[in-house]
N, C-alpha and C positions, 0 to 999 in steps of 0.2 A: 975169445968167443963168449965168455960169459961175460964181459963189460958191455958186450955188441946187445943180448937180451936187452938188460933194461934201459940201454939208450933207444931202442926201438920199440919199447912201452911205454917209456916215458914219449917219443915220436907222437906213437899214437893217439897215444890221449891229448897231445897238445891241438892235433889235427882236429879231432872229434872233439874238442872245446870253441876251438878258433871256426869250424864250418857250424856247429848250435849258436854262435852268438847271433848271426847275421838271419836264422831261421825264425817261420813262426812262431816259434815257439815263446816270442815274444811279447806276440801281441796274441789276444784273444777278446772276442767277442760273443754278448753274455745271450745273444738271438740270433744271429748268424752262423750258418757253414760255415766249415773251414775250406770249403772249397772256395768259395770267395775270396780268402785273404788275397790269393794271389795279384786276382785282378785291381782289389781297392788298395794292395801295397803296390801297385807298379803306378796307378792313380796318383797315390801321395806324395812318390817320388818323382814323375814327371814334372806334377805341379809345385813341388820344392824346387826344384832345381829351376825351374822358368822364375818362381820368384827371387831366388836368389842373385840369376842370372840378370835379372831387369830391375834388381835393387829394392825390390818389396817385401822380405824377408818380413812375418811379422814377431818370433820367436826369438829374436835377437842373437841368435846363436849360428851353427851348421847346416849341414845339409839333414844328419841324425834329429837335429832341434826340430826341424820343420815337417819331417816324416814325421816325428812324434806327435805331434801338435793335427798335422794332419790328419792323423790315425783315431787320435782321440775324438777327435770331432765327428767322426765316421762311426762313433761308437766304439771303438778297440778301446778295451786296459794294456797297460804294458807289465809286462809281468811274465815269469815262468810259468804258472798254472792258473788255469782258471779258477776263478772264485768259488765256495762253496755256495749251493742254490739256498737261496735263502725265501723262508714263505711268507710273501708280502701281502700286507692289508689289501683287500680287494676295494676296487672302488664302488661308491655307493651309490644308487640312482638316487637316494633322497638323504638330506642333512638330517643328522641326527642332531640330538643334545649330547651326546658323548665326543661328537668333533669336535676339533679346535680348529682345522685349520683348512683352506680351499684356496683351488687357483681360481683368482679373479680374471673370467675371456675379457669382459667387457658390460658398460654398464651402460642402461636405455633412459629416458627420461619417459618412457610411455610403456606398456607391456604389450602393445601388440609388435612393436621393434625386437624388444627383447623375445617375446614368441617366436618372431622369424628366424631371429638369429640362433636358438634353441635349435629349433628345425632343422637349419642347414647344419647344426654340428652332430645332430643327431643323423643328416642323413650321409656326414662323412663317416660314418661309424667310431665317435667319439663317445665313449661311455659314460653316464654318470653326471651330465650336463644336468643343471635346475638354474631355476630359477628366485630371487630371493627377495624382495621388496624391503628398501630401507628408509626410511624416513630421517631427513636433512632439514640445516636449516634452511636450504635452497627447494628442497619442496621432495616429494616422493622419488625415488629411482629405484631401476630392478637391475638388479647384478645379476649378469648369468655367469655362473660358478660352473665349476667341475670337480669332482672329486671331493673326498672328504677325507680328511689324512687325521689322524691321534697327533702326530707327532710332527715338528717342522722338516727334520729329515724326511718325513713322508713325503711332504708335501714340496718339497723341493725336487726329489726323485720322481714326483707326478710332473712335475712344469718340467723338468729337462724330457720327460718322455713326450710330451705332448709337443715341447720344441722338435726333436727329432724326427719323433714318425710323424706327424700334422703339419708341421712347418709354423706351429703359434708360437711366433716370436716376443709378441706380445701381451706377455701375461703377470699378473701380478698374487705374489699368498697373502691371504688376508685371515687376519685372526678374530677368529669368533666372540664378537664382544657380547 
């Protein structure tokens, strides 16, 4: 009777290790519910399993590779616990002299192009958009920028935000010369 105890604690905790791996508690996400995981985990592994099934796997690896890969792209970490909140440089409607560094959206050869294009990021509610005029040896152009980051980790963590929630794939950090 008493060898039976701890082979039935020892039981247990194997259980309640081996049903925690396959949980959320793997992934988490730094703006999202957790009610969501559910749905964007059953997402990633449908669509893993279709790539893998039709030979398009892009992860090189499993079926876990692809989930993973998937999840992150969805914005998930993989990890035990969420991150600590960390308080980030807020973005600036106007360049200072103390920045260094900005996403580049896109650059105009005229400023009423670059105006519009202003406009329409300002009326997707993209904050922090300006405008910058730089002089080439090809003749005037106006950069419309975004954001104003101290730091290049800033302003990396601004271009994947802006890739994500906006869909600007498109973008380049540019260092304040």
């Amino acid at each position: 009777m008493t060898t039976r105890l701890p082979l039935l604690v020892l039981g247990l905790v194997c259980i309640a290790i081996l049903s925690g791996c396959g949980s959320r508690s793997a992934y988490y996400h730094p703006k999202k519910p957790a009610a969501v995981w559910d749905e964007d985990f059953a997402d990633c592994r449908d669509t893993a399993k279709f790539l893998l099934e039709t030979g398009r796997g892009v992860s090189g690896g499993g079926l876990g590779d692809e989930i993973k890969d998937c999840m992150e792209a969805k914005g998930y970490c993989y990890g035990s616990d969420a991150p600590p909140a960390v308080c980030e440089v807020q973005t600036s409607a106007n360049d200072t002299a103390q920045t260094e560094y900005n996403v580049l959206e896109s650059t105009w050869h005229t400023p009423q192009l670059a105006k519009e294009r202003l406009a329409y990021l300002q009326s997707t509610h993209i904050r922090g958009a300006f405008i910058r005029p730089v002089q080439t040896e090809k003749g005037m152009w106006y950069r419309v920028l975004i954001g104003s980051r101290e730091t290049l980790d800033g302003a990396k963590q601004l271009q994947y935000d802006l890739w994500r929630n906006h869909n600007l794939r498109y973008t380049y950090i540019v260092k304040r010369q």
